[in-house]
C-alpha positions as CSV (number, residue, x, y, z in Angstrom):
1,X,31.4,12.6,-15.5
2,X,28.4,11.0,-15.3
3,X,25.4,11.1,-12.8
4,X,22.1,9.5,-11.6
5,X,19.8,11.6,-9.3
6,X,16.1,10.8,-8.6
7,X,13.9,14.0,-8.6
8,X,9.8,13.5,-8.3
9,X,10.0,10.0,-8.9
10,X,12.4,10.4,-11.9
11,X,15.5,8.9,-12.7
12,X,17.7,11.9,-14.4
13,X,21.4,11.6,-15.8
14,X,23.5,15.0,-15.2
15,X,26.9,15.4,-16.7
16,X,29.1,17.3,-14.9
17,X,32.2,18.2,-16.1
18,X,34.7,21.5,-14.4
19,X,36.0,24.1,-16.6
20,X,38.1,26.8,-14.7
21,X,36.4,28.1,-11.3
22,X,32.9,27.0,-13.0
23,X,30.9,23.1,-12.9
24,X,28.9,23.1,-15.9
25,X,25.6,20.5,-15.5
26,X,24.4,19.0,-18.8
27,X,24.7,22.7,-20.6
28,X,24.0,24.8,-17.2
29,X,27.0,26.5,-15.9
30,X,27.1,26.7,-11.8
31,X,30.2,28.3,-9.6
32,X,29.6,28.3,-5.6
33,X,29.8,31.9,-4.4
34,X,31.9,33.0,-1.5
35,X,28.5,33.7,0.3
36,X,27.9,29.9,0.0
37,X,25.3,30.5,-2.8
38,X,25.3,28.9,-6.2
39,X,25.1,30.9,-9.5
40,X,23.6,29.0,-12.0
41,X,23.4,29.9,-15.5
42,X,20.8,28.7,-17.6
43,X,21.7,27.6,-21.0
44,X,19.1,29.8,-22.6
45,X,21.1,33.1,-20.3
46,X,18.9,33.5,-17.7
47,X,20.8,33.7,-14.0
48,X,19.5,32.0,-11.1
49,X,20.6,31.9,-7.3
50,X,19.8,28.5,-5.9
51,X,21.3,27.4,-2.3
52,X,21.7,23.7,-0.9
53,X,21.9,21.6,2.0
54,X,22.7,17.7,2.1
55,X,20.8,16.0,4.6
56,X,21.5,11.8,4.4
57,X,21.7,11.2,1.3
58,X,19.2,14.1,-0.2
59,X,20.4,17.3,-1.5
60,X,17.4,20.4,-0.7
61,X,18.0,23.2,-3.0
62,X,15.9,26.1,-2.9
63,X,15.9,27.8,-6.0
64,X,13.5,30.7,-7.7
65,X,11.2,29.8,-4.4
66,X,10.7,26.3,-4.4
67,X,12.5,23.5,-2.7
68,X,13.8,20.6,-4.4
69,X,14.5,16.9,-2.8
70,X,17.4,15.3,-5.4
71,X,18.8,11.8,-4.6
72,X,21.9,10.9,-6.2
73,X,21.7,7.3,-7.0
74,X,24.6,5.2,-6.1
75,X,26.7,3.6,-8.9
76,X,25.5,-0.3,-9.3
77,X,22.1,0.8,-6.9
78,X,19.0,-1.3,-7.8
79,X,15.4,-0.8,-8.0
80,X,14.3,-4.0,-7.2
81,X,14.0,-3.8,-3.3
82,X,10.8,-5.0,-2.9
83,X,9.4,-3.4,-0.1
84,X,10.6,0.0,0.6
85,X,10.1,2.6,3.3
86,X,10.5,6.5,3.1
87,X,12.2,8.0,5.9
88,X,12.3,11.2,7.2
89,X,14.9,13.5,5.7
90,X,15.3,15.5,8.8
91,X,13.8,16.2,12.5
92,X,10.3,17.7,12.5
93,X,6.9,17.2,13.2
94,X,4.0,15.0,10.8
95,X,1.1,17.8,9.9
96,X,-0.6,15.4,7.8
97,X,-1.0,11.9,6.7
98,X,-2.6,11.7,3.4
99,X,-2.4,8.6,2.3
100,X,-4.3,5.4,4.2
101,X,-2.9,1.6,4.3
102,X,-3.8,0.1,1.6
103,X,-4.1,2.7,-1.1
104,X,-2.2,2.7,-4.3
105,X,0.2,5.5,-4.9
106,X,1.8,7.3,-8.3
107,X,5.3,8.5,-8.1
108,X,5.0,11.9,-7.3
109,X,1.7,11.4,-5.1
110,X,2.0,13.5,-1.7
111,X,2.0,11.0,1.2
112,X,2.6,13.1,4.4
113,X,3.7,17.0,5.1
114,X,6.3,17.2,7.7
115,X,6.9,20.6,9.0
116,X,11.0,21.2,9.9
117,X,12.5,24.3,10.1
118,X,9.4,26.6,9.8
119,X,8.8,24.9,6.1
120,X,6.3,22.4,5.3
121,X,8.2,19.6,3.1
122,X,5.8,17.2,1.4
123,X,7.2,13.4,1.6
124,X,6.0,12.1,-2.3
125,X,5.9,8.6,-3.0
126,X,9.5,8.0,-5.2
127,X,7.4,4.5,-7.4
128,X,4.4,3.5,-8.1
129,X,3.4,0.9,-4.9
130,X,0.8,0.3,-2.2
131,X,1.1,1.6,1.4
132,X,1.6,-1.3,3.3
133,X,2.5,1.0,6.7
134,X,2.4,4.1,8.3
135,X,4.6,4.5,11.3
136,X,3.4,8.1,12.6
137,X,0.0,10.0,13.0
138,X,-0.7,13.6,13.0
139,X,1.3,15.4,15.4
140,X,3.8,13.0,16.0
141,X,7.6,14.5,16.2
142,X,10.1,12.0,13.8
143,X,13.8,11.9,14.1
144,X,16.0,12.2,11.1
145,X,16.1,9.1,9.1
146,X,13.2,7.1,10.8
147,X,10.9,5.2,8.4
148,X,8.0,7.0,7.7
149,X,6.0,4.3,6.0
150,X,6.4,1.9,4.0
151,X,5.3,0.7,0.5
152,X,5.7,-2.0,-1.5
């Protein structure tokens, strides 16, 4: 089966098909432990440990000490939204804001740091766009979900 995720501004097809107690993704093979961990197995034989947490619609996955934001993108979704905003994945508090209105943006660029769960999570711009709005200063706590800012 076929998927869509967007990771650092990247659209990225993953095939995912099960074969016994094992997913394999494009080549990798991944089983969930009983600890709630996944094994993943590289196709070149390394072995990794990797866990997960879905928070709206974005999957964190820390793995070999980084942390990963993955969308999955919906079957039929579109690009062409015009102006978009990019909310906050979960509750926490704005560091810093590090972007201005105004400013053009790459994907990838680091907007904001928001700090949730004693982790500093950079929010990074998903396109290419101009800020248009930013909703929260330094300091500020955000709720799950609420727009950020927004670019266009």
């Amino acid at each position: 089966m076929q998927h869509e995720f967007r990771f650092d501004g990247e659209t990225v097809e993953v095939t995912v098909a099960k074969q016994g107690d094992n997913w394999v993704l494009s080549g990798n093979s991944a089983s969930i432990l009983r600890d709630g961990r996944i094994k993943v197995e590289m196709s070149d034989g390394t072995i990794h440990f990797a866990h997960s947490a879905k928070v709206g619609d974005t999957w964190w996955v820390h793995l070999c000490g980084h942390i990963f934001c993955i969308d999955r993108i919906e079957p039929g979704a579109s690009n062409d939204q015009g102006d978009a905003s990019l909310s906050a994945p979960m509750p926490g508090k704005i560091l810093e804001v590090l972007v201005k209105e105004g400013q053009r943006v790459e994907p990838g660029q680091p907007l904001m740091i928001l700090e949730a769960m004693k982790m500093e999570h950079r929010i990074t711009a998903s396109e290419e766009g101009i800020i248009n709005s930013i909703f929260f200063s330094e300091g500020d706590q955000v709720q799950q979900g609420v727009p950020l800012l927004e670019l266009s």
